[in-house]
N, C-alpha and C positions, 0 to 999 in steps of 0.2 A: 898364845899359841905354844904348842910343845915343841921344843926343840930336838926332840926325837925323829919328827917328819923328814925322812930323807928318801931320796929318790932310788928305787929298787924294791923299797916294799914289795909285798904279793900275797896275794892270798887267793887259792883255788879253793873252789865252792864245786859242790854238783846238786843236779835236782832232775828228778825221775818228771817229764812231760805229761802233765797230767789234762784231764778233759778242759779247764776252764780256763788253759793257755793257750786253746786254739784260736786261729784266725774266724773260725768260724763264729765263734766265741763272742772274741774282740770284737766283731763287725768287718775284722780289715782281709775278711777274705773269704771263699766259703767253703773249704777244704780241714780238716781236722788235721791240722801239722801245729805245731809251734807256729804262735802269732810272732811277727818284728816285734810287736809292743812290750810282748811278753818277754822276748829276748831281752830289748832294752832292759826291762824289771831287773833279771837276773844280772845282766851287765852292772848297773846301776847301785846293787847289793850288795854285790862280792866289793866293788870301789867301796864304798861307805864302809861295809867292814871290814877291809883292809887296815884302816888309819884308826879306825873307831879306840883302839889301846894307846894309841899314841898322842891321842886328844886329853887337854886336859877336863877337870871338872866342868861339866855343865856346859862344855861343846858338843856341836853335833857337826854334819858337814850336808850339806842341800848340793843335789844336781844342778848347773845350771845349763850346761849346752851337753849334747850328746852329737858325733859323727860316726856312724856305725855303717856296714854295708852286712845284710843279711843273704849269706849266700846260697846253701841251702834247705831243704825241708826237714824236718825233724819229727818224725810222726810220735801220737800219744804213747805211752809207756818206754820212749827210750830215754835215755842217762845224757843229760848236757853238763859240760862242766867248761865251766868260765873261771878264766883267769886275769885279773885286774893287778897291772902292774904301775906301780908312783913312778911316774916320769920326771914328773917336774916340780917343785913347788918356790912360787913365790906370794911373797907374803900370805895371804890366809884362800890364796888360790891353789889348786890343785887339779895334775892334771894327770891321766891315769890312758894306758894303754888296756884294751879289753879284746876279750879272744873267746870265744865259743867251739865248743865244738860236741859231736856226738860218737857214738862208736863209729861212723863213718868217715870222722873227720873232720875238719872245719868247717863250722857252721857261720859266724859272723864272728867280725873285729873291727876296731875303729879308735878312737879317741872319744872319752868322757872327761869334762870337767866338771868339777866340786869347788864350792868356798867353804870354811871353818867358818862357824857362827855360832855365837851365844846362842843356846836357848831360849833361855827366859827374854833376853832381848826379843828374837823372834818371835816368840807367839805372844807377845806383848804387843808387838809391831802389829801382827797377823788381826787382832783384837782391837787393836784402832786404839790403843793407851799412848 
């Protein structure tokens, strides 16, 4: 693991709402806004490449718990931008504060965890070797 990982990291992302992130979409709704799932995606992103430079060779970092509350709607063609900040890290866990929002405002926030894992290990594992 790189000894780089320290808590403060950040990195903001943004992404224009597009047709296939609807809830409608997803199934988890049946309204054309920004799906939660969808949200998590973008959550889940901006964390992973947050660290992604500060990983050595042939790491990557896997979601394993997400706590998020989606607060409100975000309809097609507006601008989210999510902000994943490194809280915590111990040993090859990682734990990331995330934030959402639109031109209106806060959209969802919560807590995401991450573990650092080998690659090749992983899809090795994934593959039954």
């Amino acid at each position: 693991m790189s000894q780089i990982l320290v808590p403060g990291i950040r990195l903001t992302t943004t992404r224009t709402v597009a047709g296939n992130d609807t809830a409608s979409v997803y199934g988890s709704g049946l309204h054309d806004v920004l799906s939660t799932p969808a949200m998590i995606a973008i959550m889940e992103q901006t964390a992973m490449k947050a660290v992604e430079a500060c990983l050595n060779e042939g790491e990557g970092t896997v979601g394993t718990e997400v706590n998020v509350k989606h607060l409100k709607a975000t309809p097609v063609g507006k601008t989210v931008t999510c902000t994943a900040t490194l809280r915590e890290v111990n040993g090859n866990r990682l734990l990331f504060h995330v934030e959402a929002s639109d031109e209106n405002g806060k959209i969802g926030e919560g807590m995401h965890e991450r573990y650092i894992i080998d690659n090749r290990r992983f899809k090795e594992k994934m593959n039954g070797q």
